[in-house]
C-alpha positions in Angstrom: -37.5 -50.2 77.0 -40.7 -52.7 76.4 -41.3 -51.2 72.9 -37.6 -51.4 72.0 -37.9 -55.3 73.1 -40.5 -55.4 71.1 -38.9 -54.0 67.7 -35.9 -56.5 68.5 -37.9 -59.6 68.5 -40.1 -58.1 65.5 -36.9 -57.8 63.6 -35.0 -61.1 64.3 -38.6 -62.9 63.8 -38.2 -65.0 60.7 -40.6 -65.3 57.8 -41.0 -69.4 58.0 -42.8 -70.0 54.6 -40.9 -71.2 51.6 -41.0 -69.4 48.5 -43.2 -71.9 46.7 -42.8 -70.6 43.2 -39.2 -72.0 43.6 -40.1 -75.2 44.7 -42.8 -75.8 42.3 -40.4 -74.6 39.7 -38.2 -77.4 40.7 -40.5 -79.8 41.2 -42.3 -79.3 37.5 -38.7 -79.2 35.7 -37.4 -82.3 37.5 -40.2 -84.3 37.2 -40.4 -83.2 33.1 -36.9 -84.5 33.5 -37.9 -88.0 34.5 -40.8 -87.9 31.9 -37.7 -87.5 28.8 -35.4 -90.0 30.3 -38.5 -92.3 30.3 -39.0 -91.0 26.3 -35.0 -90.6 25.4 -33.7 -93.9 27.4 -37.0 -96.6 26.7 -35.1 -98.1 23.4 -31.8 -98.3 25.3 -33.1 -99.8 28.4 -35.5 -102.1 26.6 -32.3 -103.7 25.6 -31.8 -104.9 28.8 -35.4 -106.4 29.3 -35.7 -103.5 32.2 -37.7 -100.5 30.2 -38.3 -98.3 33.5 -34.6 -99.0 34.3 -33.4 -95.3 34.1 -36.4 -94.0 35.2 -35.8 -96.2 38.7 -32.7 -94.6 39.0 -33.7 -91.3 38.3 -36.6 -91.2 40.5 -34.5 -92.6 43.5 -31.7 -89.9 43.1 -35.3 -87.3 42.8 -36.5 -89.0 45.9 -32.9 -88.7 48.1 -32.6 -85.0 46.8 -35.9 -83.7 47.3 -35.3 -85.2 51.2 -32.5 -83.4 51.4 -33.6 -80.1 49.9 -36.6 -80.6 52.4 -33.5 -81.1 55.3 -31.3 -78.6 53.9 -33.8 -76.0 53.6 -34.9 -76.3 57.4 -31.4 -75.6 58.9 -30.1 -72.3 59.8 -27.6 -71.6 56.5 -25.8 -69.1 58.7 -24.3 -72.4 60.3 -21.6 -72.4 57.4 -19.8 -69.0 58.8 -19.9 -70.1 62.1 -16.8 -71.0 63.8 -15.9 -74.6 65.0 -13.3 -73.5 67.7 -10.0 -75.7 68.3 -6.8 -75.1 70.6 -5.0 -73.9 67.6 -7.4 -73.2 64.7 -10.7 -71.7 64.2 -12.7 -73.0 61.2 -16.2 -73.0 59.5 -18.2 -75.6 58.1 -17.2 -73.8 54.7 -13.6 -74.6 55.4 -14.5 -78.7 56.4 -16.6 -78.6 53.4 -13.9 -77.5 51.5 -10.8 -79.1 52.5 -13.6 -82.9 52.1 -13.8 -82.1 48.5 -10.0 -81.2 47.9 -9.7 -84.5 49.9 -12.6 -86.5 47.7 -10.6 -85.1 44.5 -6.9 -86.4 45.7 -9.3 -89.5 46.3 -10.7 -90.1 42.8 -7.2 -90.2 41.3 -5.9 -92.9 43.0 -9.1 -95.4 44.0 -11.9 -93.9 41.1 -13.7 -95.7 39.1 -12.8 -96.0 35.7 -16.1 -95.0 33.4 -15.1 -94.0 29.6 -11.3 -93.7 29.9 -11.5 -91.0 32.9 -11.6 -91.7 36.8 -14.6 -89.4 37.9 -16.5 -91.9 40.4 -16.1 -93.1 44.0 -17.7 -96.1 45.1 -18.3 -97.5 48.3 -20.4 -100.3 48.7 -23.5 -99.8 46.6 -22.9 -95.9 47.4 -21.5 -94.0 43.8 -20.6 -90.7 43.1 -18.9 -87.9 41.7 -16.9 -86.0 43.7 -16.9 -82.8 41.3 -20.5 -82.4 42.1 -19.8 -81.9 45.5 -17.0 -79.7 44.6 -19.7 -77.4 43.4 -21.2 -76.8 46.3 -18.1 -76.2 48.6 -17.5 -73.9 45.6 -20.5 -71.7 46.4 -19.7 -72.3 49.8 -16.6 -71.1 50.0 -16.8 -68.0 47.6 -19.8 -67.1 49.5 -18.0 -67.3 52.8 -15.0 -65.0 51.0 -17.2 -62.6 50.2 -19.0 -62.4 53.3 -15.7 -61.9 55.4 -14.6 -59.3 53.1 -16.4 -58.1 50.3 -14.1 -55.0 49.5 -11.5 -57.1 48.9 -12.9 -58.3 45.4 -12.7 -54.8 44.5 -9.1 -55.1 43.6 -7.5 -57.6 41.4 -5.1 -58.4 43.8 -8.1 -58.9 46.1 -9.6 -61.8 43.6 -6.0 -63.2 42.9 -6.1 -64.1 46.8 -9.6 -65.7 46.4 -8.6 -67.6 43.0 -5.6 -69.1 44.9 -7.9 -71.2 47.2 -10.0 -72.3 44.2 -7.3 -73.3 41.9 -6.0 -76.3 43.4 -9.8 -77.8 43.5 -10.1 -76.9 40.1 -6.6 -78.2 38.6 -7.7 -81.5 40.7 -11.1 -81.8 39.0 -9.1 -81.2 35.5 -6.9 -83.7 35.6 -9.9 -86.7 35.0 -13.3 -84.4 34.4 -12.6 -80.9 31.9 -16.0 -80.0 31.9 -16.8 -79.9 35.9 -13.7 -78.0 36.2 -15.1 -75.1 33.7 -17.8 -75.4 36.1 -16.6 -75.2 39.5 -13.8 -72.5 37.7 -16.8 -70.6 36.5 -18.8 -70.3 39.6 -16.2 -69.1 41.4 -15.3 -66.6 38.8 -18.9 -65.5 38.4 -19.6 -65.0 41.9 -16.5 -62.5 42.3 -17.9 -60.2 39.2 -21.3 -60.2 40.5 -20.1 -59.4 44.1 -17.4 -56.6 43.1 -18.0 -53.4 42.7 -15.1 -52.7 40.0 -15.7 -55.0 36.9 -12.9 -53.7 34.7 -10.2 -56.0 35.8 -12.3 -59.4 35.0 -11.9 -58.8 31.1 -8.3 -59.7 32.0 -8.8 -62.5 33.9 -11.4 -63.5 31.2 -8.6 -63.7 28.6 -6.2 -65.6 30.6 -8.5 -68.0 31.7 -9.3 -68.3 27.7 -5.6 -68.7 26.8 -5.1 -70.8 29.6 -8.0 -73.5 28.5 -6.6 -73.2 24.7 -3.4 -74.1 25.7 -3.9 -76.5 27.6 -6.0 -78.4 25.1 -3.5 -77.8 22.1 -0.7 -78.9 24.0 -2.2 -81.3 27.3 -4.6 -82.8 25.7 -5.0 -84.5 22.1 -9.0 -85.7 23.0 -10.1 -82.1 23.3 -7.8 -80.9 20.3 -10.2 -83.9 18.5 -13.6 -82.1 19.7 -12.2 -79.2 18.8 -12.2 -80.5 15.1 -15.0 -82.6 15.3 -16.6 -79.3 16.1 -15.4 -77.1 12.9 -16.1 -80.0 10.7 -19.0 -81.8 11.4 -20.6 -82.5 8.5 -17.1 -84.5 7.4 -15.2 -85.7 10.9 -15.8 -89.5 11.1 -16.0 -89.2 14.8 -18.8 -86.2 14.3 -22.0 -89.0 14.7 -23.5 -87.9 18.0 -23.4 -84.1 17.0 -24.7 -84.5 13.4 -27.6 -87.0 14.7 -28.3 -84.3 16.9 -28.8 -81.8 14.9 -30.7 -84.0 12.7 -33.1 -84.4 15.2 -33.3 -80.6 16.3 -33.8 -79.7 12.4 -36.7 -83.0 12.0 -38.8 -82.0 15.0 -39.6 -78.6 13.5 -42.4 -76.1 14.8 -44.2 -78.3 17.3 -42.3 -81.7 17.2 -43.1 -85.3 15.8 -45.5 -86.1 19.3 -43.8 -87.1 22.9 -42.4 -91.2 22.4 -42.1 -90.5 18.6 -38.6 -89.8 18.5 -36.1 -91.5 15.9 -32.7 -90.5 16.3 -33.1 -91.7 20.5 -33.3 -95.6 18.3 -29.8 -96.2 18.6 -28.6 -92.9 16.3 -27.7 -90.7 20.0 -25.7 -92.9 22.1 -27.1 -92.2 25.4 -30.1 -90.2 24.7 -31.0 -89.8 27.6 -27.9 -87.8 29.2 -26.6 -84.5 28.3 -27.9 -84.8 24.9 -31.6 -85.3 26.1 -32.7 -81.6 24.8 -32.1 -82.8 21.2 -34.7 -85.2 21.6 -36.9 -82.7 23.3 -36.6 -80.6 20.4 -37.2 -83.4 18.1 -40.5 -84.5 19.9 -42.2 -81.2 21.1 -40.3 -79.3 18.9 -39.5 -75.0 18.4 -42.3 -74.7 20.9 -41.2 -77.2 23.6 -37.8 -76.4 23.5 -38.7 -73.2 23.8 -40.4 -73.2 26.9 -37.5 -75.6 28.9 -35.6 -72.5 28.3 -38.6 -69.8 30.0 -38.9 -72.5 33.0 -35.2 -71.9 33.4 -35.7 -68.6 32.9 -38.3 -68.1 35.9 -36.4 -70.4 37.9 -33.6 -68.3 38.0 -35.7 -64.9 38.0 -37.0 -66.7 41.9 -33.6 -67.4 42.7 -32.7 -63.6 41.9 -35.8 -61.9 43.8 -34.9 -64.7 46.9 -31.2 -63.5 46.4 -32.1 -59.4 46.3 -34.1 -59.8 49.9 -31.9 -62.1 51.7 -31.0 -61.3 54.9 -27.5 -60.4 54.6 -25.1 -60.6 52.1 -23.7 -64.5 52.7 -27.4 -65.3 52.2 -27.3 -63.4 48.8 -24.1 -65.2 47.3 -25.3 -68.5 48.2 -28.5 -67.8 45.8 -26.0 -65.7 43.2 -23.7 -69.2 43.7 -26.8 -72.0 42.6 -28.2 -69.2 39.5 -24.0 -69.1 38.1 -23.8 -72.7 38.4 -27.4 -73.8 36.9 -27.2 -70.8 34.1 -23.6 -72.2 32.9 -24.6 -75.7 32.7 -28.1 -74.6 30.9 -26.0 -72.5 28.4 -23.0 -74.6 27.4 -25.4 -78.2 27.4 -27.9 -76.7 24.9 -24.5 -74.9 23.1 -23.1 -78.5 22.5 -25.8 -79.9 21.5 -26.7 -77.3 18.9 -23.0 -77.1 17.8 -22.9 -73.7 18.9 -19.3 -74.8 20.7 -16.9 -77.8 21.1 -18.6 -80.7 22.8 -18.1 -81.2 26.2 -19.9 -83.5 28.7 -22.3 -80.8 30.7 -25.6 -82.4 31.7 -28.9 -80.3 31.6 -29.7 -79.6 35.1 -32.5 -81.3 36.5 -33.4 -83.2 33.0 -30.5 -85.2 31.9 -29.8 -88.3 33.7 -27.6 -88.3 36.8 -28.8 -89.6 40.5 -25.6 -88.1 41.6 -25.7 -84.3 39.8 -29.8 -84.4 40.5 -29.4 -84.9 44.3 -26.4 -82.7 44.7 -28.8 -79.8 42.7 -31.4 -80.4 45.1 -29.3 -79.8 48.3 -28.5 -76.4 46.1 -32.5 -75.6 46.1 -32.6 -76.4 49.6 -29.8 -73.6 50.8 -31.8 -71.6 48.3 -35.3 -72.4 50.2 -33.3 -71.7 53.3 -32.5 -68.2 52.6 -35.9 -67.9 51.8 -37.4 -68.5 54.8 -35.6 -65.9 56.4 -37.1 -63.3 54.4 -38.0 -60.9 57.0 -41.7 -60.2 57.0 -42.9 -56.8 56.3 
């Protein structure tokens, strides 16, 4: 009886170090970040007499996020499938996380903020953000938590048509003001089924209705991404094409090893807002091939961590809440360096971690932290 008392409390026994390849990972590509929006965003905010303005802002969203990756990372993630018992109804923290950003989305329709023709902001007070970043996250909550309860279940198409119809109506309400967040949030969820089923065959289906779905919609809901679309086939000629030719201008100028960090021309005015999700155009054009280059290989290792934490976690939600953050950080690496190389229609996807955003760099942070958190309960061996 002592020894098998022993082997239970051996077992359970957590291993409480962080995986600090992850975190420096983070930290290294976050603070790059804030060193280009300091490069890509000087001439812009020197207009305003305030030349460390974006930087200010960036470092303060860093700041908030890093706190809360520290917080995040420290708490038991297993809290999310627990039950919060009523009289009536059982639920999970997935399910109040959920239900608050279908809630925050209803929200944004009717008292957002107004920024470029689109209501995509909440403020309150001096408080601002998007609620589609924190759809994200009750995404990979809640596919996680699916998955978890009944894994088998995705093996079936019927199984992942039951799954889909609790995403759906967060997606459709992320749509209606914010296209690219929605591809997003649709795209995590639809990622996290493949990798978590066991029968793969039905998804090429789902692939191609989700395609003609997205096609039609734009052809015949919505005349502004009918225009990318053309922008995007002819963008040498399109008189609305600017920000994707003076793009690739600066991609093609920086060459092999780029014109020096600060030297960049086309951030002067040429790339209206530099410093957002077309920031890797100007890291192309001022450390070049090679710098470019290795963004994409510090991506690359930060999602090979995120695998090797996923493969050891402790059980299977563990695993899907580290397969959840790799979807959602691999599609916005992918389709923001695809736009900007006009490789596909534009669309407004920042570069995680390096475009500006306090908003999108905090809520990634909190992602790193349920990362971490799976980490640390890594049995030893």
């Amino acid at each position: 009886m002592p020894s098998t008392a022993r082997q239970k409390k051996s077992f359970v026994k957590p291993f409480t170090q962080y995986d600090y390849m992850l975190l420096f990972m983070t930290a290294c590509i976050a603070l790059f970040g804030v060193l280009m929006i300091y490069s890509a965003g000087y001439y812009r905010a020197s207009i305003f007499n305030q030349p460390y303005r974006f930087v200010k802002s960036q470092l303060q969203g860093l700041g908030i996020g890093f706190v809360l990756m520290i917080i995040i990372s420290k708490v038991d993630y297993q809290i999310f499938i627990q039950k919060i018992t009523g009289k009536r109804y059982s639920l999970s923290l997935t399910h109040i996380v959920y239900l608050a950003a279908l809630a925050l989305q209803v929200a944004v329709l009717f008292i957002g903020e107004e920024y470029n023709g689109a209501k995509r902001w909440i403020k309150i007070g001096p408080l601002q953000f998007q609620p589609s970043e924190i759809s994200k996250i009750a995404a990979i909550l809640f596919i996680s938590y699916a998955v978890y309860k009944n894994r088998k279940a995705l093996d079936s198409f019927m199984g992942f048509l039951c799954v889909m119809a609790y995403m759906m109506p967060l997606v459709m309400l992320i749509a209606k003001e914010n296209l690219s967040s929605a591809i997003i949030v649709g795209g995590i969820s639809v990622g996290m089924c493949f990798i978590a089923s066991n029968k793969k065959g039905y998804f090429i289906v789902c692939v191609l209705l989700l395609v003609a779905a997205v096609v039609l919609y734009i052809m015949f809901g919505d005349p502004f991404r009918m225009k990318r679309i053309q922008i995007w086939l002819n963008v040498e000629t399109h008189p609305d094409a600017q920000q994707i030719k003076q793009g690739l201008y600066a991609i093609a100028s920086g060459g092999l090893f780029g014109k020096g960090l600060g030297q960049s021309m086309q951030k002067l005015g040429f790339i209206p807002e530099a410093y957002n999700d077309m920031i890797f155009t100007v890291i192309c054009e001022e450390l070049g091939i090679v710098g470019a280059a290795l963004v994409i290989i510090a991506f690359l290792m930060l999602f090979w961590r995120i695998v090797v934490i996923a493969c050891h976690a402790p059980d299977i939600f563990g695993t899907m809440l580290c397969v959840g953050v790799m979807v959602q950080l691999a599609i916005q690496v992918v389709i923001n360096i695809a736009v900007v190389t006009n490789s596909i229609p534009s669309t407004g996807i920042p570069l995680p971690f390096i475009s500006y955003g306090g908003t999108s760099e905090m809520i990634m942070m909190a992602e790193m932290g349920l990362v971490l958190g799976v980490s640390r309960q890594i049995k030893q061996k």
